[in-house]
Chimera marker file (.cmm) of the C-alpha trace (Angstrom):
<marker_set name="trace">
<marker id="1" x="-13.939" y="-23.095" z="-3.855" r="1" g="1" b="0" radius="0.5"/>
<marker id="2" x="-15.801" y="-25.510" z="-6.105" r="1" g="1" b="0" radius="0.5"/>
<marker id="3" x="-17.799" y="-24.927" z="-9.410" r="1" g="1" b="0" radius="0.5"/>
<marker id="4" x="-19.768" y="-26.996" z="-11.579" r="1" g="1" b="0" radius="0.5"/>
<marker id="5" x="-19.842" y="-26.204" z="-14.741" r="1" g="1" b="0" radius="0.5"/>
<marker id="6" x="-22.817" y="-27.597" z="-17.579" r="1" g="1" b="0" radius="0.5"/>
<marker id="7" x="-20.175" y="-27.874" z="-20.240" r="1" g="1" b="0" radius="0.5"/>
<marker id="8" x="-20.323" y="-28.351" z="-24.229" r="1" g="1" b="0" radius="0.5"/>
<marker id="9" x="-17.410" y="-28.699" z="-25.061" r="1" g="1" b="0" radius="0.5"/>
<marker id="10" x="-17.843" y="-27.639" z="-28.973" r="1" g="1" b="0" radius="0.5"/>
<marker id="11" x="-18.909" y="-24.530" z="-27.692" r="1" g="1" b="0" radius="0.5"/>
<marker id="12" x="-16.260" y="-21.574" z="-27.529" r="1" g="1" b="0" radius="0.5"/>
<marker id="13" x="-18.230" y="-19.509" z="-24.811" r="1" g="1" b="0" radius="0.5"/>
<marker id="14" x="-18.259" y="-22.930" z="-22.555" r="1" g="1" b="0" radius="0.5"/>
<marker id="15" x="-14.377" y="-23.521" z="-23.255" r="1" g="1" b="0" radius="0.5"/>
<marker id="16" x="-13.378" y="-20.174" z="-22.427" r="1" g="1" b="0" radius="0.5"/>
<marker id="17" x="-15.361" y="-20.058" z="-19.268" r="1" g="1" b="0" radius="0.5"/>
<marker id="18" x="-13.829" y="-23.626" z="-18.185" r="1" g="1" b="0" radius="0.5"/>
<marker id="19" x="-10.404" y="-22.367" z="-19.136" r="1" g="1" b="0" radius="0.5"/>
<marker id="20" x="-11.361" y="-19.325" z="-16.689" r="1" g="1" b="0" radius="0.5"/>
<marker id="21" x="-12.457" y="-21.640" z="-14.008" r="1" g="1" b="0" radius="0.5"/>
<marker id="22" x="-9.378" y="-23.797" z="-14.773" r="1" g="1" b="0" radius="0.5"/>
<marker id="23" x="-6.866" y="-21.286" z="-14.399" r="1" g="1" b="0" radius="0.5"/>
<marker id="24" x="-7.887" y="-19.907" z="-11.219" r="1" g="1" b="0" radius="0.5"/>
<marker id="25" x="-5.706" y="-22.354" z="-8.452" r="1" g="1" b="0" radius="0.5"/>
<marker id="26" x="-8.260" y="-21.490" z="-5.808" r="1" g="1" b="0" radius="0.5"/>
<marker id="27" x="-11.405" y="-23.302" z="-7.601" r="1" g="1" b="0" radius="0.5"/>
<marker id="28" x="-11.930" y="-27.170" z="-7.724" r="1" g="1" b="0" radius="0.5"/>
<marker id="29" x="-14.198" y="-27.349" z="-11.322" r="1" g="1" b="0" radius="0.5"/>
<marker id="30" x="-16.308" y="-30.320" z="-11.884" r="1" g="1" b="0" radius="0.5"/>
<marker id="31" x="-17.130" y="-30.711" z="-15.438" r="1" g="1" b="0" radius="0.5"/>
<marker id="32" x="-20.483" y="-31.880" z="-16.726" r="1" g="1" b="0" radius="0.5"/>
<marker id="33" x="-21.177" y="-32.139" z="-20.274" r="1" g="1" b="0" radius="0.5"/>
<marker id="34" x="-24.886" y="-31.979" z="-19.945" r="1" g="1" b="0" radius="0.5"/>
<marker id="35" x="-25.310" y="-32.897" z="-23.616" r="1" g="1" b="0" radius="0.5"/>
<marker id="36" x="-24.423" y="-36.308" z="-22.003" r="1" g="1" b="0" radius="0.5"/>
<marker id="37" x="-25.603" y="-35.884" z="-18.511" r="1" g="1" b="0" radius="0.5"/>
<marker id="38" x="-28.756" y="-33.979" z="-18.592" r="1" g="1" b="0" radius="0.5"/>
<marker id="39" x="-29.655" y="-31.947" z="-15.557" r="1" g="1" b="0" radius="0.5"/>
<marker id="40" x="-33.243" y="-32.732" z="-13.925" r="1" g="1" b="0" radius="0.5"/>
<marker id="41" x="-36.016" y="-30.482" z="-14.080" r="1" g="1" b="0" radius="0.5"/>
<marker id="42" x="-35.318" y="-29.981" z="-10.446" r="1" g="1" b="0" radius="0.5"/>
<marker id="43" x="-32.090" y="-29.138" z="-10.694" r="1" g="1" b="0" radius="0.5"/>
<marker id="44" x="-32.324" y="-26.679" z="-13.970" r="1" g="1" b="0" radius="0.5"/>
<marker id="45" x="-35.015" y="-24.560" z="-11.845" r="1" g="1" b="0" radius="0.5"/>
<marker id="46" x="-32.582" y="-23.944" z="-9.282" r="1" g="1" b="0" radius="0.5"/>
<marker id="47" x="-29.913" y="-23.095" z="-11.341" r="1" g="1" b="0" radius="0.5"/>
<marker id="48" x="-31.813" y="-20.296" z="-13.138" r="1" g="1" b="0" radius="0.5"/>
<marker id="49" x="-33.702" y="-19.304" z="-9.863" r="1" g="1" b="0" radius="0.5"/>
<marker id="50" x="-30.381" y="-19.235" z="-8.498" r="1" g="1" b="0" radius="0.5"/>
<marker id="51" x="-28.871" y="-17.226" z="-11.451" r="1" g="1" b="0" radius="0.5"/>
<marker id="52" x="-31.976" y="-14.631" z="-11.245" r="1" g="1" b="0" radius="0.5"/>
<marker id="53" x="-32.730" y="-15.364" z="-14.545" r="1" g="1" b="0" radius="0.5"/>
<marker id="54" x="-36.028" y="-17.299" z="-16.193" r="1" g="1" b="0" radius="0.5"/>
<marker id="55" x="-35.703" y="-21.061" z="-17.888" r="1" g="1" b="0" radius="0.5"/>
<marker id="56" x="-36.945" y="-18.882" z="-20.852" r="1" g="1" b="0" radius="0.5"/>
<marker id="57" x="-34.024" y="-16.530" z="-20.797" r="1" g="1" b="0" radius="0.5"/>
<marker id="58" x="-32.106" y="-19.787" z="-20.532" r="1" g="1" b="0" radius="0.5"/>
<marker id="59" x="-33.349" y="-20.960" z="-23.754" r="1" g="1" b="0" radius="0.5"/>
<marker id="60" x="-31.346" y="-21.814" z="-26.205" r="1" g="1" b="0" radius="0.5"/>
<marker id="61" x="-32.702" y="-20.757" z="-29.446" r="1" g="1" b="0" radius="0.5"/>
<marker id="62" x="-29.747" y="-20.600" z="-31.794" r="1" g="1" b="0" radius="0.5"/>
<marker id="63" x="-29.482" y="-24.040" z="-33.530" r="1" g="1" b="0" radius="0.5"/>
<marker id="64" x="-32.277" y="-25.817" z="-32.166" r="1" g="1" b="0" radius="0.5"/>
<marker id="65" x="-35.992" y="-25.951" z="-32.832" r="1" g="1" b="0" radius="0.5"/>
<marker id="66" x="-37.487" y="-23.906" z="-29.742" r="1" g="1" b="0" radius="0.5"/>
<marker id="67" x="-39.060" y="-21.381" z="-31.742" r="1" g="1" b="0" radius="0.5"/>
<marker id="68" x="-40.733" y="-23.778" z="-34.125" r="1" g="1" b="0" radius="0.5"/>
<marker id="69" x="-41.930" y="-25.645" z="-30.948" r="1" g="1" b="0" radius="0.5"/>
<marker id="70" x="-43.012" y="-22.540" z="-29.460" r="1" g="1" b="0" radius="0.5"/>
<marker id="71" x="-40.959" y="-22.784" z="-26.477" r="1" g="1" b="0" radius="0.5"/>
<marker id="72" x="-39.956" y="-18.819" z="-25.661" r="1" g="1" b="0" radius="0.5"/>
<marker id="73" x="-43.847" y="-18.418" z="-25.362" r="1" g="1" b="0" radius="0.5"/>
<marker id="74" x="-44.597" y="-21.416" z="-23.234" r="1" g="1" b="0" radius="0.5"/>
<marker id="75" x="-44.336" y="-21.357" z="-19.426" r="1" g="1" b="0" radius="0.5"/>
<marker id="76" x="-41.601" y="-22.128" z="-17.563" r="1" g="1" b="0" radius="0.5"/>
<marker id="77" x="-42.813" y="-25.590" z="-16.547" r="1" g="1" b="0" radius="0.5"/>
<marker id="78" x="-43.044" y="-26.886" z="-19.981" r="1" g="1" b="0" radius="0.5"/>
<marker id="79" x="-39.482" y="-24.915" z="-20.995" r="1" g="1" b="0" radius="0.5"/>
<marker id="80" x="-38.342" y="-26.798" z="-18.621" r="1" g="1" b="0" radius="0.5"/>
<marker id="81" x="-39.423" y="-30.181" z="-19.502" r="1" g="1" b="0" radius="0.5"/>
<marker id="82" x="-38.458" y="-29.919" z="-22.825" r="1" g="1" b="0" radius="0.5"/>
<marker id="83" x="-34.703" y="-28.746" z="-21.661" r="1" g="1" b="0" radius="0.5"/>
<marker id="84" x="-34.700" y="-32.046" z="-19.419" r="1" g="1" b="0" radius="0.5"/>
<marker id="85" x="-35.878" y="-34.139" z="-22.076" r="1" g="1" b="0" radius="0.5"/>
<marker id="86" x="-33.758" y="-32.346" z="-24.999" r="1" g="1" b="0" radius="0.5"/>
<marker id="87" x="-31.283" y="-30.806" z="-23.270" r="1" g="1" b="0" radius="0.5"/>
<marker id="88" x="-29.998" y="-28.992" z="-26.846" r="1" g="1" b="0" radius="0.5"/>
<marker id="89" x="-32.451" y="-26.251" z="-25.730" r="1" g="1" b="0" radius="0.5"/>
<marker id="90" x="-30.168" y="-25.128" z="-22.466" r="1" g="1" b="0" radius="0.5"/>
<marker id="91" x="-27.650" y="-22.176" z="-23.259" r="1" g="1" b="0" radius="0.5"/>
<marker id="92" x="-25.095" y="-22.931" z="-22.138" r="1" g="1" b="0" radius="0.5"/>
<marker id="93" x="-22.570" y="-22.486" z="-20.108" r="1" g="1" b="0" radius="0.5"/>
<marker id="94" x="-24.161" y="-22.427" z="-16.670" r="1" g="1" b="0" radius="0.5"/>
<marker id="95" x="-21.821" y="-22.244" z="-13.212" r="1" g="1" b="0" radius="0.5"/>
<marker id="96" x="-22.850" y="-23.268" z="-10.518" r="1" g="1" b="0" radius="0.5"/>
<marker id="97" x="-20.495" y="-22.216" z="-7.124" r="1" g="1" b="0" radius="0.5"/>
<marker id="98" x="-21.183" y="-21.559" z="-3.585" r="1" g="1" b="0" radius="0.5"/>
<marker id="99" x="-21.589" y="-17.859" z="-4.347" r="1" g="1" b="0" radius="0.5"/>
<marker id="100" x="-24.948" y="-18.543" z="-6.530" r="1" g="1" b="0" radius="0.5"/>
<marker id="101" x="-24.781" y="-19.348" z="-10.154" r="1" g="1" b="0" radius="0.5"/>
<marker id="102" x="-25.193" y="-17.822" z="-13.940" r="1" g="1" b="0" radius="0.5"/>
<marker id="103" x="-25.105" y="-18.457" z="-17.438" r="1" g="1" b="0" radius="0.5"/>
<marker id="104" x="-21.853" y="-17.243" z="-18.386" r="1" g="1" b="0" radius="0.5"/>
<marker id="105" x="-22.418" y="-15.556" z="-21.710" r="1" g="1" b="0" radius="0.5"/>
<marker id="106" x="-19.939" y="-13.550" z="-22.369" r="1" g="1" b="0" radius="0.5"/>
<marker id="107" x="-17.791" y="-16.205" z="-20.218" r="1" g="1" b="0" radius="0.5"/>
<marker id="108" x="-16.509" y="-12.902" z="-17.834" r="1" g="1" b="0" radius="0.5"/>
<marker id="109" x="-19.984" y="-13.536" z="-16.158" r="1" g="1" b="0" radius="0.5"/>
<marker id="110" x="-18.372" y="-16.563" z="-14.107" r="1" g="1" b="0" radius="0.5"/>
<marker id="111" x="-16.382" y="-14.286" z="-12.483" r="1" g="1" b="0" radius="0.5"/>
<marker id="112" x="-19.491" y="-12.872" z="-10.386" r="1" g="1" b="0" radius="0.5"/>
<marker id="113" x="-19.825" y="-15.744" z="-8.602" r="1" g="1" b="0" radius="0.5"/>
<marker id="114" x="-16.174" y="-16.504" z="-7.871" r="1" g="1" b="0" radius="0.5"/>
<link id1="1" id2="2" r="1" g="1" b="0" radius="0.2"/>
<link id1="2" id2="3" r="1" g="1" b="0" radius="0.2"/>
<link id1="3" id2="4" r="1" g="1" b="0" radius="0.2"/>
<link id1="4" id2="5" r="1" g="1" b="0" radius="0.2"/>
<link id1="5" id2="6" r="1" g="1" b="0" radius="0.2"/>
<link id1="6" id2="7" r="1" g="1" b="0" radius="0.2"/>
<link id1="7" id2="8" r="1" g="1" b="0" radius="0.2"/>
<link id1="8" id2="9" r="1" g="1" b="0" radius="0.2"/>
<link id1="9" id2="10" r="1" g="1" b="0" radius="0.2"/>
<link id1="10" id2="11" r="1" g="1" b="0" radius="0.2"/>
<link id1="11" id2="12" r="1" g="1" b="0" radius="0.2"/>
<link id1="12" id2="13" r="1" g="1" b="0" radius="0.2"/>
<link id1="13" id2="14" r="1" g="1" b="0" radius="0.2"/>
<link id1="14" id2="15" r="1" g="1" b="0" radius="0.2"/>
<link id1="15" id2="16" r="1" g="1" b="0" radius="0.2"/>
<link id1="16" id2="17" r="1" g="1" b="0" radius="0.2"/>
<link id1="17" id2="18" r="1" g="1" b="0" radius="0.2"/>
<link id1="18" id2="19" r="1" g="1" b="0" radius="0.2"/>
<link id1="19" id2="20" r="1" g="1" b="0" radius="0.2"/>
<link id1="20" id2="21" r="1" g="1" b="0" radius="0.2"/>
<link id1="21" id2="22" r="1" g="1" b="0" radius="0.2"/>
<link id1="22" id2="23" r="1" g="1" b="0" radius="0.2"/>
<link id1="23" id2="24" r="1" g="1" b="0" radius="0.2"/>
<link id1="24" id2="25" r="1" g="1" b="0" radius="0.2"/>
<link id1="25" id2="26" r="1" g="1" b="0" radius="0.2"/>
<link id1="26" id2="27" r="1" g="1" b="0" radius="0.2"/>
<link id1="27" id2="28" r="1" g="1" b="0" radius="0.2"/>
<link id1="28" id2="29" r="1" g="1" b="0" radius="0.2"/>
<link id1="29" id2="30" r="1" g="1" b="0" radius="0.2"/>
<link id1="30" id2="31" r="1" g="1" b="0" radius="0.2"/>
<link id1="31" id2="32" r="1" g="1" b="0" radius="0.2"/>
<link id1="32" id2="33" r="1" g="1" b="0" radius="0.2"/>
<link id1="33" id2="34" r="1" g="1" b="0" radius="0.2"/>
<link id1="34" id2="35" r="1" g="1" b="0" radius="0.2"/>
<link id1="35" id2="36" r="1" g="1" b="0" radius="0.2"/>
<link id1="36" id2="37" r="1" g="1" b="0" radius="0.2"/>
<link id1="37" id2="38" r="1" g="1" b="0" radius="0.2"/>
<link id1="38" id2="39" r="1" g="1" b="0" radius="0.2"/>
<link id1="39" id2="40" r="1" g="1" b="0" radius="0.2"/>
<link id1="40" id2="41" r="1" g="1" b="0" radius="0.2"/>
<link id1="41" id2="42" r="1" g="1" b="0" radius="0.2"/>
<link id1="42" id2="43" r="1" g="1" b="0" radius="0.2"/>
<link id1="43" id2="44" r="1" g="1" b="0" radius="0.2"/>
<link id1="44" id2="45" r="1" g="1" b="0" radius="0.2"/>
<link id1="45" id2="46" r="1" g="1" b="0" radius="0.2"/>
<link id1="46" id2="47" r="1" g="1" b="0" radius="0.2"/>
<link id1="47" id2="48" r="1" g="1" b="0" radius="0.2"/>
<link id1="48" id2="49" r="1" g="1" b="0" radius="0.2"/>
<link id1="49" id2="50" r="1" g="1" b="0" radius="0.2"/>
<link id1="50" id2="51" r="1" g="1" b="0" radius="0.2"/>
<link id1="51" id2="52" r="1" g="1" b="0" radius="0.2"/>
<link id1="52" id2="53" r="1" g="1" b="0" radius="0.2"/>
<link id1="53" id2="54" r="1" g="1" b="0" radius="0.2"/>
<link id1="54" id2="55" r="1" g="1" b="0" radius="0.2"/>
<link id1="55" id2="56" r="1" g="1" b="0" radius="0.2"/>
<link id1="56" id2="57" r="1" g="1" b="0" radius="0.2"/>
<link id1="57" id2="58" r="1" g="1" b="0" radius="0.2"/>
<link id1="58" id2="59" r="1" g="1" b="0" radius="0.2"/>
<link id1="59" id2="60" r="1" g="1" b="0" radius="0.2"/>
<link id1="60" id2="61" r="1" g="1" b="0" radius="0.2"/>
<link id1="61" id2="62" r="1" g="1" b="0" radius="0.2"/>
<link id1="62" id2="63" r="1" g="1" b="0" radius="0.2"/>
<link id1="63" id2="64" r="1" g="1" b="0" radius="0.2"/>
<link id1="64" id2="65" r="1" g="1" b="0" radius="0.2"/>
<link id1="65" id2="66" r="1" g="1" b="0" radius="0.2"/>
<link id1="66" id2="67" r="1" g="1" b="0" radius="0.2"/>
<link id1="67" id2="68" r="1" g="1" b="0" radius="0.2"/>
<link id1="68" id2="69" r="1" g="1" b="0" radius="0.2"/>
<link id1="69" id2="70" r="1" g="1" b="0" radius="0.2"/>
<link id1="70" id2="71" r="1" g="1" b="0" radius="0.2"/>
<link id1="71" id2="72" r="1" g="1" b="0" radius="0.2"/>
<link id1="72" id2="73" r="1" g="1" b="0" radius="0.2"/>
<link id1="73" id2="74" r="1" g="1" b="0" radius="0.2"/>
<link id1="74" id2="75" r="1" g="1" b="0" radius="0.2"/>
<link id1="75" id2="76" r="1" g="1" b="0" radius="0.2"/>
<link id1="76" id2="77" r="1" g="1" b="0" radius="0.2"/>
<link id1="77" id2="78" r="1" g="1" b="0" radius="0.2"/>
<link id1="78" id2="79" r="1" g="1" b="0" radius="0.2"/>
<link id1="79" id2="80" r="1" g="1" b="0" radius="0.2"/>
<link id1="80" id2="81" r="1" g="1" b="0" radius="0.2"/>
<link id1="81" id2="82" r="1" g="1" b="0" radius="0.2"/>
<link id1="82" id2="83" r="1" g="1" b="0" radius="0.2"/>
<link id1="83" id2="84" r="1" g="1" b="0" radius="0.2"/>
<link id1="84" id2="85" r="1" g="1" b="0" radius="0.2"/>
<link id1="85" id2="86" r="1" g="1" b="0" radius="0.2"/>
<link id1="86" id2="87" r="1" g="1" b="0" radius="0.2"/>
<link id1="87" id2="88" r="1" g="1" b="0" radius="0.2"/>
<link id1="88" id2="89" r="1" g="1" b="0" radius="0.2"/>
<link id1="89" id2="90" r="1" g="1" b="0" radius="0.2"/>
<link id1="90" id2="91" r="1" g="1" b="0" radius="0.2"/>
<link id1="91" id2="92" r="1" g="1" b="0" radius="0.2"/>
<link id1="92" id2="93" r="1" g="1" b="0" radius="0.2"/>
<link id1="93" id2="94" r="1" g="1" b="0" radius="0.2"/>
<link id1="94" id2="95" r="1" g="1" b="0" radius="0.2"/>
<link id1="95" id2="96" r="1" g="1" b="0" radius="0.2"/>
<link id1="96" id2="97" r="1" g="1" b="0" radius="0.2"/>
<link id1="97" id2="98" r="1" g="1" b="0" radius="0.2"/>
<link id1="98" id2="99" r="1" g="1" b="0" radius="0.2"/>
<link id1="99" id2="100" r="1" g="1" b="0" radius="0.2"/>
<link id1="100" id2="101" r="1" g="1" b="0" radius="0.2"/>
<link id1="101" id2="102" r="1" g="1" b="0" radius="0.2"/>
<link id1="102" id2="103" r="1" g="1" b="0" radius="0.2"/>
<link id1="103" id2="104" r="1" g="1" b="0" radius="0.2"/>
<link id1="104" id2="105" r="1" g="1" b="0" radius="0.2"/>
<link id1="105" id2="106" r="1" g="1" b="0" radius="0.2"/>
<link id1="106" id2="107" r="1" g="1" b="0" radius="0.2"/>
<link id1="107" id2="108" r="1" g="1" b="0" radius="0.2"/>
<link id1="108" id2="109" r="1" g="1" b="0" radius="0.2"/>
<link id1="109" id2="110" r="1" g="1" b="0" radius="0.2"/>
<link id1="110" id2="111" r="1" g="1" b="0" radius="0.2"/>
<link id1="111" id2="112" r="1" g="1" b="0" radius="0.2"/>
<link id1="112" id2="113" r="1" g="1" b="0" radius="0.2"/>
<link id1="113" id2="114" r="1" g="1" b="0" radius="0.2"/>
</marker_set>
């Protein structure tokens, strides 16, 4: 099985779900630190469709500026264009397998989709 994961690597909820994902022979993980490699508008609306969750539940508020911005009341269009374009705002860590995909906080969340 394969599984992307959006990976920060300074984050201990990300590193625990990659070691998950790493210590499981049967999945092939491909590693993205989106910090880096920002995901497209396209592709973070599938992810959360995909998760069953909202881009505003996939908000990162903790150490950013969305609430000064006024992100968690804005629609999810413009959530997601600021995610794109500052990609800070995305909690983090989101798998992606064949199985669907989820933001995987706690980290056991990841196993849903394995």
């Amino acid at each position: 099985m394969k599984a992307t994961i959006w990976h920060n690597p300074k984050c201990g909820t990300s590193r625990k779900t990659l070691a998950i994902l790493e210590n499981l022979s049967k999945v092939d993980v491909e590693v993205i630190e989106y910090l880096k490699d920002p995901p497209s508008v396209e592709k973070l609306a599938q992810l959360y469709r995909d998760a069953g969750i909202t881009p505003n539940e996939g908000l990162r508020m903790r150490g950013t500026d969305a609430q000064e911005r006024g992100l968690p009341d804005a629609s999810a269009e413009e959530v997601l264009a600021a995610m794109a374009a500052d990609p800070i705002l995305i909690e983090r860590p989101l798998v992606e397998t064949d199985k669907g995909a989820r933001l995987c906080r706690p980290q056991d969340q990841v196993l849903e989709i394995l």
